[in-house]
Structures are given as structure tokens and as C-alpha cells.
N, C-alpha and C positions, 0 to 999 in steps of 0.2 A: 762482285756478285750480280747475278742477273736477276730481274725481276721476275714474281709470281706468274706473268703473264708471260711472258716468255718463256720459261719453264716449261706454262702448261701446252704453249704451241710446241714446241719441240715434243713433249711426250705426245700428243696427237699427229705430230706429224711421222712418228711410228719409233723415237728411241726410250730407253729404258732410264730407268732412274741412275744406273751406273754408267751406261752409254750418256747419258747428260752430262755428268758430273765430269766424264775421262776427257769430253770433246769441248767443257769451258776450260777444263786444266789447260788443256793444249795451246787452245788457243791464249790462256793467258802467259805460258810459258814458252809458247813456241813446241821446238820438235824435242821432246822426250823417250826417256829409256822408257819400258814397260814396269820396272820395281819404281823408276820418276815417277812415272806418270799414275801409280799402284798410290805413291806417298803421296802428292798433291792433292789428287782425287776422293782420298779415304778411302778407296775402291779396297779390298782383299785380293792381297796376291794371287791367292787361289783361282779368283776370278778375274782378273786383269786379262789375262790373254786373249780368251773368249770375250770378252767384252769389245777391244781394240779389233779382233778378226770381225765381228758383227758392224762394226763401224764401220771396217774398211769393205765390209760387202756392201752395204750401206749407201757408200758414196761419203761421208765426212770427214775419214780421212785415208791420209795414203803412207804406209812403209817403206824404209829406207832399207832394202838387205845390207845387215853388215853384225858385227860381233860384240856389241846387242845390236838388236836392231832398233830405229829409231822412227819414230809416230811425228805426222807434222798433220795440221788441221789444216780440211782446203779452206775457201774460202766461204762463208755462209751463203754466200749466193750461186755456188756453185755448187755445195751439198743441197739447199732446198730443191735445185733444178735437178737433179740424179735422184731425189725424193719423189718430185711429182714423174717425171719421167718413169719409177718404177710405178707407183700406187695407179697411172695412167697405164699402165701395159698389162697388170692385177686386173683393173676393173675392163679392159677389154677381153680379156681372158674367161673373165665371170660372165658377163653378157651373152658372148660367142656362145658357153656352155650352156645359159639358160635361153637365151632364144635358139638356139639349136634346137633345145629339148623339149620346151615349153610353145613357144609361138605355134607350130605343126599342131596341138593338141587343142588349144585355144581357135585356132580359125577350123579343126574339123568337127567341133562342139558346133561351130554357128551362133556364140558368143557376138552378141552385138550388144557396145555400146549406147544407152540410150541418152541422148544428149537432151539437157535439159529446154523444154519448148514453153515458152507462154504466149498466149495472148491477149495483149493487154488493146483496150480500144478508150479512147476519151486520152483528151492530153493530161487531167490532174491526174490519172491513173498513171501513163507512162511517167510522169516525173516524179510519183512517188514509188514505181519501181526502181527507177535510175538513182 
């Protein structure tokens, strides 16, 4: 069993509570069927499939075609790297879109920053600013 803390990095680093649960089984088990990997996990049949296809877009793990097909966990250090890798190409995407659309509107306002000025004169002055 993995800790509360780890747990909650993994749900923040973007999987689901059944996506957690299907990629410890794995890993404790090795490479499993999808009805395996369905029992291990408590996950429901119903939802097993979509769960493992979400994984494997994911990056955590990778499918074996064959008659079942079979799930093996990569390595955690090579799922959190296909993690940031993606959440890194998201938030380029998001930027690109809003300073595309937004910066243009902001510099034709004439929006100036006013940066904070004091001045201070006497030394006990400056060192009670500092």
C-alpha cells in the first residue's frame, strides 16, 4: 500500500482514483489481463477498459496486443517524465493562446505598470525600510 502522500501526488499529477488504483495493481503484479487487473484493483469491469486506454494515453503504461491483451506498468520515472512532458506542452498551448489574444490588448490600452518608488533619506530610515 502506498502512502496518503503519494496518492495525493499522483491524483495532482493528473490520474484518477481508478487510474491510481489499476497502475499500483500493476505495478505490484507485474503485466496483467484487464478482468486481472479489474480483480486486483476493485476497479468494475465495466470501467476497466477505459481506465487502462486513459493510462496508456497517459504515458503509465504500455499494452501488449494479443488474446487478452496484457498491461505492464512503465517505470515511475518514466511515467512522471511523459507527465510533465505533456502538462509542459498544455501550458505552452494555454500561453501561446492568451498572450496571442491578450498581450495585443494590454500594450494598445497603454497599461503601464507602476513599480513601487520610495524615498527614503537618513540611514536609521533606510534600515528600518530594509
Amino acid at each position: 500500500m502506498i502512502s496518503s502522500k503519494t496518492q495525493k501526488a499522483l491524483r495532482n499529477a493528473g490520474l484518477t482514483e481508478y487510474e491510481l488504483r489499476a497502475y499500483i495493481s500493476l505495478l505490484e503484479y507485474g503485466s496483467l489481463t484487464a478482468s486481472r487487473t479489474s480483480k486486483e484493483s476493485a476497479i468494475p469491469y465495466s470501467k476497466i477498459y477505459e481506465v487502462l486506454r486513459n493510462l496508456e494515453k497517459k504515458g503509465w503504461i504500455e499494452v501488449e496486443s494479443g488474446r487478452p491483451n496484457k498491461y505492464y506498468p512503465k517505470a515511475p520515472s518514466d511515467a512522471v517524465d511523459a507527465t510533465r512532458l505533456r502538462i509542459e506542452s498544455v501550458m505552452r498551448n494555454f500561453q501561446d493562446q492568451i498572450l496571442d489574444e491578450l498581450q495585443p490588448i494590454y500594450e494598445k490600452r497603454g497599461i503601464q505598470e507602476h513599480p513601487d518608488i520610495w524615498i527614503v533619506r537618513g540611514s536609521f530610515n533606510v534600515i528600518s525600510k530594509i
